[in-house]
N, C-alpha and C positions, 0 to 999 in steps of 0.2 A: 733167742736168736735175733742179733741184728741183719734188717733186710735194707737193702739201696736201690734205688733208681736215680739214676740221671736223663735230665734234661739236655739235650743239644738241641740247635738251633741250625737251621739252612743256609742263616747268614746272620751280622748281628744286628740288634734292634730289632728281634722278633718277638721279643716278651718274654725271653729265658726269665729274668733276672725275679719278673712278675709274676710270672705262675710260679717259679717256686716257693717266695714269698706266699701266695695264694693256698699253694699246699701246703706249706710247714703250718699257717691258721687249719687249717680243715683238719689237717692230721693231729696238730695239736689240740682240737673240739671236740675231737673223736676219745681224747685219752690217749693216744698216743704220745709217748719219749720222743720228739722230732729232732733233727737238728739239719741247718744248712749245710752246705759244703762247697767250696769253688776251691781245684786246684791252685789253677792261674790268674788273677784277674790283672787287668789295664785299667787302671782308674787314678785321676788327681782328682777324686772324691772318697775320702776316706773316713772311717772314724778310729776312735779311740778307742781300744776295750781294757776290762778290768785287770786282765791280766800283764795291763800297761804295755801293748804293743798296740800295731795299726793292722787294720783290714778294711776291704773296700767296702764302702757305706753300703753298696747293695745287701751285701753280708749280715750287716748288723743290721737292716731292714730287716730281711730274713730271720733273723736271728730272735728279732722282734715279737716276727708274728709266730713263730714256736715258740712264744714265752721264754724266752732264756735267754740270758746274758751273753753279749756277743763274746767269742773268746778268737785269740790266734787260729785256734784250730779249725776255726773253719774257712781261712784263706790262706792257706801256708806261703803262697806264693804273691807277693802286690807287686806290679810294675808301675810305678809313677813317673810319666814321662817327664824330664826335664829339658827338653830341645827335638828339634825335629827327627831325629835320628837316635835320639839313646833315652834312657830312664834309670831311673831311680831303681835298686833290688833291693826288696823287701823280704825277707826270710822269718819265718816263723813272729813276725810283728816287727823285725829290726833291719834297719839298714845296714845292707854286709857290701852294697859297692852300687859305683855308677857302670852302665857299660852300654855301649850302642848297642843298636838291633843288630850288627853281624855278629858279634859279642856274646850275648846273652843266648842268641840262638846255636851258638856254637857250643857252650855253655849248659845250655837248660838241662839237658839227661841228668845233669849231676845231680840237682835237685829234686828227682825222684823220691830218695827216699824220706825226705824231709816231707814231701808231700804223702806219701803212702803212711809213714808214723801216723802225721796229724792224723789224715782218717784213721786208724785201728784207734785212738787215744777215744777221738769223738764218737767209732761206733760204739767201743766198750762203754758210753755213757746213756744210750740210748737204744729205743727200739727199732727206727726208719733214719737213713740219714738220703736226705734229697740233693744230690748232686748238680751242678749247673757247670753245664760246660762254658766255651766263651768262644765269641767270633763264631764262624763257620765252621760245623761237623768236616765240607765240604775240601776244606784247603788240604788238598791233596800234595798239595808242594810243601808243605810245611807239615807232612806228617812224621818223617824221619824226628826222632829224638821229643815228638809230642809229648806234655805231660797235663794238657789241660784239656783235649778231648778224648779221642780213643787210644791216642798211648797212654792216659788216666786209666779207661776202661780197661783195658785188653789187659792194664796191669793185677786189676781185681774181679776180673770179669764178671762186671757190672750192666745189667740190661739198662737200653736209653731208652728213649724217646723223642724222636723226632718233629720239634715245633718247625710248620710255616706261616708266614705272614700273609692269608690273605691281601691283606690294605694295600702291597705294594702292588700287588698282579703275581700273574705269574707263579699261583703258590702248587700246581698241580707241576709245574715244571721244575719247579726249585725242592721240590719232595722224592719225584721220582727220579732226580736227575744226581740227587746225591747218591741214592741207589748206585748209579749207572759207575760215576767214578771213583768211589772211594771202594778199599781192595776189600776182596770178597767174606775177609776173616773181622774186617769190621762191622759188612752189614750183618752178620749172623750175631754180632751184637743187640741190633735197633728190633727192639718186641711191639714198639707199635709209634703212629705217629698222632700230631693234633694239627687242627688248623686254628689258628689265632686270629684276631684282629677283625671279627667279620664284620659287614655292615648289615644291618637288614634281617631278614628273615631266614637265620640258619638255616629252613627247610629249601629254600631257594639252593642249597647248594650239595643235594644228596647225590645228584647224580657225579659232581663231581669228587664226594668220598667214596662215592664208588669205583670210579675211577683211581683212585687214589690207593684202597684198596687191594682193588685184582693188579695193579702195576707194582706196587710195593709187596705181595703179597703180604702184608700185615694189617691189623686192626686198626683203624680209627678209632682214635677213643672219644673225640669228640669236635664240634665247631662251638670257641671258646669266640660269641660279642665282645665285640668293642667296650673297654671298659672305661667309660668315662671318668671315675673318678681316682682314675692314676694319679691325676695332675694335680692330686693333693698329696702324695707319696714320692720322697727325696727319689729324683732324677741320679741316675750311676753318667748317663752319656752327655758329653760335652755340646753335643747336638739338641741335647733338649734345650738350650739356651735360642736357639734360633727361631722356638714355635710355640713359646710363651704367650697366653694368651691374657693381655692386657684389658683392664674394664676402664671404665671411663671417668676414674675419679680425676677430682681437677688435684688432689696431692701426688706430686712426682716423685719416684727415688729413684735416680737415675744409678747405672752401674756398665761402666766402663767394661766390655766383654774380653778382658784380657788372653793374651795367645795361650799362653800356659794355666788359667785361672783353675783354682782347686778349692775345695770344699766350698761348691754355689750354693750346698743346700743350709746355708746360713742363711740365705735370703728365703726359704719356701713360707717362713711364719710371716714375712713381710707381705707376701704377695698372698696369702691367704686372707690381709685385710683389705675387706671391701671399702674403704677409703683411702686404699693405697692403690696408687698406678705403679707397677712395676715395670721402668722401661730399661730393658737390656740394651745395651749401646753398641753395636755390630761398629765393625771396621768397615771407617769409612762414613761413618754418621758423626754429627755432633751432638756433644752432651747437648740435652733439652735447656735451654736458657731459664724456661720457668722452675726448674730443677727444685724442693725442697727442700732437701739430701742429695750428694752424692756419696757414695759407697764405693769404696776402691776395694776389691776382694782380695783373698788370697791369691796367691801364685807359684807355684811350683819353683817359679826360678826368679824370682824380683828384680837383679838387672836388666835381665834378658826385657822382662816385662815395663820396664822402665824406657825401656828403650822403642820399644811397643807404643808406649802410650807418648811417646814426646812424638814418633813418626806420623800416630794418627793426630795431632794437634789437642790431643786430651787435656796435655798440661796447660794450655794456653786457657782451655774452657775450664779448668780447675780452680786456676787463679783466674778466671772474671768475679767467676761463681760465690770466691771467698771475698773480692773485694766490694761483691754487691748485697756479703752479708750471709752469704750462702752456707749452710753446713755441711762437713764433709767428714763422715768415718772411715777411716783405714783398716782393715781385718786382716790380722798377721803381716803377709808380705806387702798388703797397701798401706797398716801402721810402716812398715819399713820406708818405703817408700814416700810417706809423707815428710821423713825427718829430711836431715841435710847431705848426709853420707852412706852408702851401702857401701862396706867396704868387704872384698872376699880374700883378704891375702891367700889362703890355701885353697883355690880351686873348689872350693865345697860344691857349687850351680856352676863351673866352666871356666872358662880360662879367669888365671887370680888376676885381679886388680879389686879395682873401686871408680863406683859410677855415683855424681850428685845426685843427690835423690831434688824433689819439689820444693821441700824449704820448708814447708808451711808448720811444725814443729820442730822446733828447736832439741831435736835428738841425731843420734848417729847410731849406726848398726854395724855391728861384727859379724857376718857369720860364720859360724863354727861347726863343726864334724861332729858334734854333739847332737843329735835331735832331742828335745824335749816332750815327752809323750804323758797326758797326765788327766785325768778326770777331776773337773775343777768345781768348787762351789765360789761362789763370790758373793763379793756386795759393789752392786754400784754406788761408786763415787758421789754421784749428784744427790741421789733421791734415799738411797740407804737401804734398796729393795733387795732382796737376793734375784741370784739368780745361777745357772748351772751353765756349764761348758766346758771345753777342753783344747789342752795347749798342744799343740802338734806344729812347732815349725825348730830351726836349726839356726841361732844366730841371740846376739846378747845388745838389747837396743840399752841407752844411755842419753841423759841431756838435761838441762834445765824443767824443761816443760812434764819431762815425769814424777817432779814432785807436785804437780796435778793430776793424778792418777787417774785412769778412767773408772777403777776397779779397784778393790781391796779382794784379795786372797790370802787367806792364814795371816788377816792383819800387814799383809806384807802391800805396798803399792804395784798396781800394774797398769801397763798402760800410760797414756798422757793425754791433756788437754793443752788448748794455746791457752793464752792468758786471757780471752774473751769466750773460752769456752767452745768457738763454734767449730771447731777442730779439732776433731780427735782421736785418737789412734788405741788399738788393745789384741792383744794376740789372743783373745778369747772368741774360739767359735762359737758355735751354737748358743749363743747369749738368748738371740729373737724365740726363742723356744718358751723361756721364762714367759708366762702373760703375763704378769703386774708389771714387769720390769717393761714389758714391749709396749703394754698402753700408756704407761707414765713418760718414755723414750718419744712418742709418736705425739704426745701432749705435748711434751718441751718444743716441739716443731711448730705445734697449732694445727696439731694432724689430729681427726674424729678416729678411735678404734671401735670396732666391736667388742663391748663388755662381755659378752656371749659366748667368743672365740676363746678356745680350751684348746691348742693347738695340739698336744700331744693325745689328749680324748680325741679329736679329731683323726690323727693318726690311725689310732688303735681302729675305732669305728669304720675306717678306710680296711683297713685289712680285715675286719668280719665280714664288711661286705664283698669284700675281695673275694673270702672264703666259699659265702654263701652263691656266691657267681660262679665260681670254680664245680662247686656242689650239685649247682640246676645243669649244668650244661658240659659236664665229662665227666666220666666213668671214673669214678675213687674207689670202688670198690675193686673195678680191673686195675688199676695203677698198684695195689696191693699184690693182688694177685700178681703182678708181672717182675714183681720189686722182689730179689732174691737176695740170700746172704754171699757177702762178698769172700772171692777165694781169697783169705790171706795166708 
């Protein structure tokens, strides 16, 4: 018999995405079949899975810490925002259309049963599957036609769990208060709640689960500490870019905070080296002059972003940076953006034209209605080291400067270099993952790494003691217990 629980949240950024994570290691330490599950997710952080589609990188995080290969099935639905108002739809790993938020919302019911499939596909595979809902349990306005929190639920009627965030405040009022207005056929959903984020001495705050408690009439399962070592585990919210916490080496790699930017957690192995200062470049700041690196990331929509970056004066600090010798990597949409031309004749990111890109490699870019989705091995071009990644963007770059490749793939070139090298461009993410490949990368600079630094061991390490945290300080054997087989 497969059994489910889902996580909701009071609001987002409460640590859905991390306790489930958390539980899929415990459940999976246990002997337990685990798998993730997110209806709907919002994210231009995504990865790649085997089954060559895309899901949101939290997912495969998750996916992670239940030992198992991330698949489609456990995010049937990605929205990846392309513009302030609409996104990208994602269906079972594939792109089926753009469409604004009136759009989509008007829209979403239909996707129901693509998401009800995935899950029976995933429970028939397993013994627990841990749901995560998204955003707020609470949005009562936007419950009509739900498919990612309790109209997910009420479709398989699945018991939740109600996480609040201590850290912001307010968590005694944001628990009971979702109680109060969401309709009465979904609180006879929620079997118990938790409190997250705490600082201090959980026992400092009994009286307030009791409170919590006799108001909810339901069980506390537990007050889940402050878990410091998230901040080595790939970031899902665009927000975590603003509260990066910087150490004090004098090596800089700056990175342009792009409006759209997508998959950042390319940068999380850079900024795990303690001779690396990782400075994120907010709007509104300029690139660091002592700059080592800079990093142009991906982006959702590369004109848009182009456009972005000429407003905040970026490109001007681009070209000092390269005339004073400076190096600069392009990742996907910032490869695009380095060449001479992004050209969109069909609308692909927004209305068709073509915007000059920076110059600073001698390529030009098509994009096209194709997306390329693909799990990669490579060889870097310079040093001849492997290393692993994955291609995820929509567009066919072209030019001189790519018969300097930055990359070898299946013998084929990918990628480019200028003709001094110090500029370069590769639509390979997760390159920095590779160690041999990131310390030999960080030498070419005259940058010190940690010989020691196992980035992906590291990972793994993060989520046992994720697990073992989850373990000391909330009831797993209630979360079992409360975790029932879904009506399908």
């Amino acid at each position: 018999m497969t059994r489910a629980i889902m996580v909701m949240g009071t609001g987002s950024d409460v640590g859905k995405s991390l306790i489930v994570a958390g539980l899929c290691r415990a459940f999976a330490n246990r002997g337990l079949a685990v798998a993730p599950f997110k209806p709907q997710n919002m994210s231009n952080n995504a990865a790649v899975t085997q089954d060559g589609g895309e899901i949101g990188r939290a997912q495969a995080l998750q996916a992670r810490a239940a030992r198992k290969q991330p698949t489609t099935l456990m995010n049937p639905v990605l929205l990846k925002p392309e513009k302030d108002t609409g996104s990208q739809v994602v269906i079972g790993g594939k792109r089926v259309a753009s469409m604004s938020a009136r759009e989509y919302f008007a829209a979403r019911g239909q996707f129901m049963p693509a998401v009800t499939d995935a899950f029976k596909l995933l429970a028939a595979q397993n013994d627990l599957i841990i749901v995560e809902g998204a955003g707020s349990a609470s949005e009562v306005n936007l419950r009509d036609g739900d498919i990612a929190n309790f109209g997910f639920a009420q479709q398989l009627k699945i018991p939740v769990i109600l996480v609040g965030d201590i850290h912001r405040g307010g968590v005694i009022a944001s628990l009971v208060g979702t109680f109060a207005v969401i309709d009465p056929t979904d609180t006879d959903l929620i079997a118990a709640t938790l409190i997250n984020k705490f600082h201090g001495d959980p026992a400092l705050f009994d009286a307030g689960r009791d409170i919590v408690q006799t108001r909810t009439s339901r069980p506390c399962l537990g007050v889940i500490p402050y878990f410091d070592a998230a901040r080595y585990l790939p970031a899902e919210d665009v927000l975590a870019l603003e509260s990066i916490e910087q150490n004090e080496a004098e090596t800089i790699i700056a990175v342009p905070r792009l409006a759209r930017i997508a998959n950042f957690d390319d940068l999380d192995p850079l900024r795990a080296e303690p001779g690396v200062r990782l400075v994120i470049v907010q709007p509104g700041q300029p690139i660091p002059r002592r700059a080592n690196l800079i990093i142009i990331p991906g982006t959702k929509a590369t004109r848009a972003d182009l456009d972005v970056l000429r407003q905040q004066g970026w490109d001007i600090d681009i070209a000092a940076h390269i005339r004073a010798g400076g190096h600069v990597l392009g990742i996907c949409g910032g490869y695009q953006m380095l060449g001479g031309l992004v050209a969109d004749p069909d609308g692909i990111e927004g209305k068709a034209g073509e915007t000059q890109g920076l110059g600073h490699l001698d390529v030009s870019t098509r994009l096209e209605g194709v997306k390329q989705l693909r799990l990669e091995t490579a060889t870097d071009a310079a040093s001849n080291l492997e290393l692993t990644g994955y291609h995820m963007h929509m567009g066919t770059t072209l030019g001189p400067d790519t018969q300097r490749p930055f990359a070898m793939v299946d013998a084929m070139p990918e990628g480019a270099r200028s003709a001094d090298g110090k500029v370069m461009g590769t639509y390979l993410h997760g390159l920095f993952a590779a160690d041999a490949f990131r310390r030999q990368f960080l030498a070419d600079l005259g940058v010190s790494s940690d010989p020691l630094l196992e980035f992906d061991a590291m990972i793994d390490k993060t989520l046992d003691d994720l697990a073992d945290h989850l373990e000391t300080h909330l009831d797993l054997d209630g979360i079992l217990v409360l975790a029932r087989e879904p009506q399908t």
